[in-house]
C-alpha positions in Angstrom: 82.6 61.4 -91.3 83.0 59.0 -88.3 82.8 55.6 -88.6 80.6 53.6 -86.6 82.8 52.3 -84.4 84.4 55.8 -83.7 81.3 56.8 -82.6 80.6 53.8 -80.4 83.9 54.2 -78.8 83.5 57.9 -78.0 80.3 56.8 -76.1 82.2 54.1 -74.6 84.8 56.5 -73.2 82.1 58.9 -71.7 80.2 56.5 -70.2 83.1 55.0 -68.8 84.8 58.6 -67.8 81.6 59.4 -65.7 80.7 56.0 -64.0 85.0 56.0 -63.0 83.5 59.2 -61.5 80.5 58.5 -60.0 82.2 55.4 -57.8 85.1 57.7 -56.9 82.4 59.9 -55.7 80.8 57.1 -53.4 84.2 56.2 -51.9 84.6 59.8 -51.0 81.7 60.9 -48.7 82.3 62.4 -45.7 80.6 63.6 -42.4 79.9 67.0 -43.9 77.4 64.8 -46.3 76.0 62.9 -43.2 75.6 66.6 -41.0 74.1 67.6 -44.4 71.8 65.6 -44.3 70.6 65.4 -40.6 70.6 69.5 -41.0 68.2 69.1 -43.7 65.3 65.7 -41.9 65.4 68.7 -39.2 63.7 71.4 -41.5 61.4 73.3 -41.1 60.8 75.0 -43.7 62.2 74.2 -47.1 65.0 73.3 -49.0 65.5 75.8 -51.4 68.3 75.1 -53.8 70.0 77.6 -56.2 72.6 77.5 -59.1 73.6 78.8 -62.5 74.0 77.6 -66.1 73.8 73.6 -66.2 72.9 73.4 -62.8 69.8 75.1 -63.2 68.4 72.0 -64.7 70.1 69.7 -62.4 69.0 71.7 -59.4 65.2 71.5 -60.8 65.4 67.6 -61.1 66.8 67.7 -57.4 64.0 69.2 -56.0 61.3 67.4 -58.1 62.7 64.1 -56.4 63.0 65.7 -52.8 59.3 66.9 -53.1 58.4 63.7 -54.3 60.2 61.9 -51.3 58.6 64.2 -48.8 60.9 67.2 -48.4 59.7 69.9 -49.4 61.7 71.9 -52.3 62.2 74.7 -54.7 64.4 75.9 -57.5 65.5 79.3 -57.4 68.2 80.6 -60.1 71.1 82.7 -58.6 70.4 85.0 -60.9 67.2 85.8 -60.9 67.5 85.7 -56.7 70.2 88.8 -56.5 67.1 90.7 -59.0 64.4 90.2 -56.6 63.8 86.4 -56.4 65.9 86.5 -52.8 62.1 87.1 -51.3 61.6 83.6 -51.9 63.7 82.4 -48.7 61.7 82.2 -45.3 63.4 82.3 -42.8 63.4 78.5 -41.6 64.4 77.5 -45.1 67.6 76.2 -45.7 69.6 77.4 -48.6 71.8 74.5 -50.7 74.1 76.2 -53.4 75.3 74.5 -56.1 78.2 75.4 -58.3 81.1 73.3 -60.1 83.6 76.1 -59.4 82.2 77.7 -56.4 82.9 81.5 -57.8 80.7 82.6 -60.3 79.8 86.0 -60.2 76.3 85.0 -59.3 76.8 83.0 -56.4 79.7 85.5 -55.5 77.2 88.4 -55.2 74.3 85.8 -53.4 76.2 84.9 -51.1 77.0 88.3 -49.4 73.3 89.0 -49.6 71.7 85.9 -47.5 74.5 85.8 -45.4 72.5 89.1 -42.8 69.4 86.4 -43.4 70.7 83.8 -41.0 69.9 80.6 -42.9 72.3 77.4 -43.0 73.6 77.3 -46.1 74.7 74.2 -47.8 77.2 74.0 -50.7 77.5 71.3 -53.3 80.8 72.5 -54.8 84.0 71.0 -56.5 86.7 73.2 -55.2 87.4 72.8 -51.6 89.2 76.5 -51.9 86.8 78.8 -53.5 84.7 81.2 -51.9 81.5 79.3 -51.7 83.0 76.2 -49.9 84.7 78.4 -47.1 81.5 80.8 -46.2 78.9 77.7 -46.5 78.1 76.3 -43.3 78.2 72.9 -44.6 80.5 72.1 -47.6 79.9 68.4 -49.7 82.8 68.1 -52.0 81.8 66.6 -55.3 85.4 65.8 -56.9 85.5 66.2 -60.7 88.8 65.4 -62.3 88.1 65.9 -65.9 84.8 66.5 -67.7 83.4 64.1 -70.4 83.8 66.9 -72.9 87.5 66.7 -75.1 88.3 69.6 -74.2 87.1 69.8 -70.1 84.6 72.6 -70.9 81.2 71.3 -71.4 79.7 70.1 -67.9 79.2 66.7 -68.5 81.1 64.6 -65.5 79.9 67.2 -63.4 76.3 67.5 -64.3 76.5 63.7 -63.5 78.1 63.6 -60.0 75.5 66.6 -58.7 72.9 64.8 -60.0 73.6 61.7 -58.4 74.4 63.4 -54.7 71.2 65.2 -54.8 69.4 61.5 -55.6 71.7 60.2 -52.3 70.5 63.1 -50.6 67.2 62.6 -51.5 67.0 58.6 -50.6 68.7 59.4 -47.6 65.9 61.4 -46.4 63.6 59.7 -47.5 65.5 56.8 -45.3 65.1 59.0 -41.9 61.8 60.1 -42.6 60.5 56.4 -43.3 58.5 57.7 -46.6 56.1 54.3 -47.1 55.0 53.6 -50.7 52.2 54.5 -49.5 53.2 57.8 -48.4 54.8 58.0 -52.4 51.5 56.7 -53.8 49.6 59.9 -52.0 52.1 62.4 -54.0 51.8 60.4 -57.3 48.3 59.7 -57.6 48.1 60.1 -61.2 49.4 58.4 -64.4 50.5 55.0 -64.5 52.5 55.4 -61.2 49.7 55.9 -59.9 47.8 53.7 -61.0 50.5 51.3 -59.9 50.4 52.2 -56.2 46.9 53.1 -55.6 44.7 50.9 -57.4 43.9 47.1 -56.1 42.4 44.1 -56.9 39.1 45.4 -55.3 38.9 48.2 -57.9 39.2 45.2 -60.9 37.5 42.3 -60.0 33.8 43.0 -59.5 33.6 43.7 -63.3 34.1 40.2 -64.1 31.7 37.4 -63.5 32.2 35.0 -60.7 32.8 31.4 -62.2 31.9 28.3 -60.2 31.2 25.0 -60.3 30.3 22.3 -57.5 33.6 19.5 -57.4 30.7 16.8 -58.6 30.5 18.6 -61.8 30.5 17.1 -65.2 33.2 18.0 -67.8 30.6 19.3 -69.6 29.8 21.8 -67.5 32.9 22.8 -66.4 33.5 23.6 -70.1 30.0 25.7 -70.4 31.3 27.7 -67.4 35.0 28.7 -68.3 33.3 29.4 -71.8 30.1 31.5 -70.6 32.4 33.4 -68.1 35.6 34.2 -70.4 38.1 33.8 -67.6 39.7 30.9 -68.9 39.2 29.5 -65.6 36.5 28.5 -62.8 36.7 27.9 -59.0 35.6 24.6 -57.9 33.9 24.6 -54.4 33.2 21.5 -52.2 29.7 20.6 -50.4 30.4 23.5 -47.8 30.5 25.8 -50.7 34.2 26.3 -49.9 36.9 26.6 -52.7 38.8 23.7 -52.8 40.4 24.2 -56.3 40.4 25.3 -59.6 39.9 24.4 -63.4 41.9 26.6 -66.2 41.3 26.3 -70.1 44.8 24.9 -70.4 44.0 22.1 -67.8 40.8 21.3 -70.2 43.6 20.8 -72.6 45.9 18.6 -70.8 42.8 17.1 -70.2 42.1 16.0 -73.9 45.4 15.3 -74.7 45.4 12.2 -72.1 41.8 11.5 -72.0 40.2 10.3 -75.2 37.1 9.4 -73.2 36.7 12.2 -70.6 32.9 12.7 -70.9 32.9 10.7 -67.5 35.4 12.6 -65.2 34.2 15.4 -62.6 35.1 18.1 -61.8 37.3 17.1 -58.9 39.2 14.9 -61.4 41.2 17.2 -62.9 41.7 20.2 -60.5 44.0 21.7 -59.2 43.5 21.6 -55.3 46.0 24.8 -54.4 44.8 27.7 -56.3 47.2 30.9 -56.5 45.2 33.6 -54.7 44.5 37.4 -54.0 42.8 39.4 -52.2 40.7 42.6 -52.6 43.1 44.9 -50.7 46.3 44.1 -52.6 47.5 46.2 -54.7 46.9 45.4 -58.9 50.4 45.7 -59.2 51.2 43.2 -57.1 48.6 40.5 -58.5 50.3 40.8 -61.6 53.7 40.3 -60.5 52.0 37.0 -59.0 50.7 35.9 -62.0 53.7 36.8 -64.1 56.4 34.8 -61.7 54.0 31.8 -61.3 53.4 32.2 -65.2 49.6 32.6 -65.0 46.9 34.7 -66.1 44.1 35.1 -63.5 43.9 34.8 -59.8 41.1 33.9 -57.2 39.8 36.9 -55.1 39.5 35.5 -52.0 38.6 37.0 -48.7 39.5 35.0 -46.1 37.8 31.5 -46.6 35.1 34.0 -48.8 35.4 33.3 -52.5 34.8 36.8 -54.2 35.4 36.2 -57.9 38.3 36.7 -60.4 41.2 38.9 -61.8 42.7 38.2 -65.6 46.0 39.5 -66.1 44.4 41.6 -69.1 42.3 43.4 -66.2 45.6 44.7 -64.9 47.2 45.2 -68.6 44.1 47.7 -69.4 44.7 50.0 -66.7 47.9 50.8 -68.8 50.4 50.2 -65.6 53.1 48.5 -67.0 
């Protein structure tokens, strides 16, 4: 039985082994990648990506990111293409096989076949000699020196470094096609993620009840106010009705700490006169990050000089988005 630190060193070394892979990877594109990927923000149709064993699964990641980033994808197994599945490629698609060794028996006999169909292929292949890099139209050489694996049989490395040039290619397009987030939040408009991109203060805020108090206000009612509303906080307007600060609970108890005789004070005694602000079409996600890097817990929904009401960090906790 290993011991534990036999196991954490195996780890070590085949995290180590891949990332030593991964930069080498970085330091070795080329203008095939670049014509790669100007072949592909030019399509058309789609990018339709095939592969056996392990790739299968790497090649089905690939095009859930692409499709997700804008460019349209599929998956369609080597196999099952030289069986029927060939139907699948239009003839504006492009075609990008993947393959460690480039001379499978699959991709061997695919090849031949969409060759009369006039689409670019693109390989993602290892071995700059094998038959798949010399008949593709574009070849991007993804050097693997050794697999993760003891014995340099299991695709591990490998998996890795195809992974992480179809997330390049992905980001790269999505680069040249300036894909907004809003453009991401219209293809992910359900979950948390979306939830993150598409819903805004406007959708959180009316449900709450607008605290206020006049900056001539006793203590007192200030108190009754934060209490009635249970927003740990009121606005504080001036005689134009205009916000001009803002109370919180924990100001109240600053408040009491100093003052043993506060019944007196007003309401413009102890606000604060620059409150942290929103407004209704920001996103929720981004009130919170307000709140959490100014280390508070509600904001004032403002529109323009237009007080609206107010958002509590536990509004944007609910919705489940982080």
């Amino acid at each position: 039985m290993k011991l534990a630190r036999d196991i954490s060193e195996s780890a070590r070394k085949t995290i180590l082994l891949e990332a030593k892979s991964i930069e080498k990877l970085a330091n070795q594109l080329d203008d095939n990648f670049i014509k790669a990927v100007e072949f592909i923000s030019r399509i058309k149709g789609r990018l339709v990506i095939t592969g056996v064993g392990k790739n299968v699964q790497i090649g089905k990641k690939i095009v859930a990111t692409l499709n997700s980033t804008g460019t349209p994808s599929l998956f369609m197994h080597a196999a099952d293409a030289i069986h029927g599945d060939l139907g699948i490629l239009q003839p504006e698609d492009i075609l990008l096989i993947m393959s460690k060794s480039g001379a499978s028996s699959e991709i061997n006999t695919l090849i031949p076949l969409v060759r009369p169909m006039k689409n670019t292929v693109i390989a993602f292949v290892s071995d700059p000699e094998s038959y798949l890099a010399k008949q593709a139209n574009i070849s991007v050489i993804i050097p693997v020196e050794k697999e993760a694996c003891p014995y340099n049989l299991a695709p591990t490395t490998s998996t890795t470094a195809f992974l992480v040039m179809g997330d390049a290619l992905a980001i790269c397009l999505l680069d040249m096609k300036g894909f907004s987030s809003g453009d991401f939040a219209k293809l992910h408009p359900g979950g948390s993620l979306g939830k993150k991109l598409k819903l805004l203060v406007a959708d959180l805020y009316p449900a709450n009840e607008k605290p206020e108090v006049p900056q001539t206000s006793m203590i007192s009612e200030v108190i009754v106010e934060i209490s009635s509303k249970r927003l740990g906080a009121t606005a504080v307007t001036d005689e134009n009705n205009r916000v001009c600060g803002i109370i919180t609970d924990g100001d109240l108890r600053r408040m009491m700490e100093k003052k043993h005789d506060f019944h007196t004070l007003e309401a413009r005694d102890i606000m604060a006169p620059d409150p942290w602000i929103t407004a209704p079409g920001v996103s929720a996600f981004s009130a919170l990050q307000t709140m959490q890097k100014n280390n508070i817990t509600q904001l004032l929904v403002m529109d323009n000089s237009e007080y609206l009401g107010v958002i509590h960090i536990h509004d944007i906790l609910r919705e489940g988005i982080v």
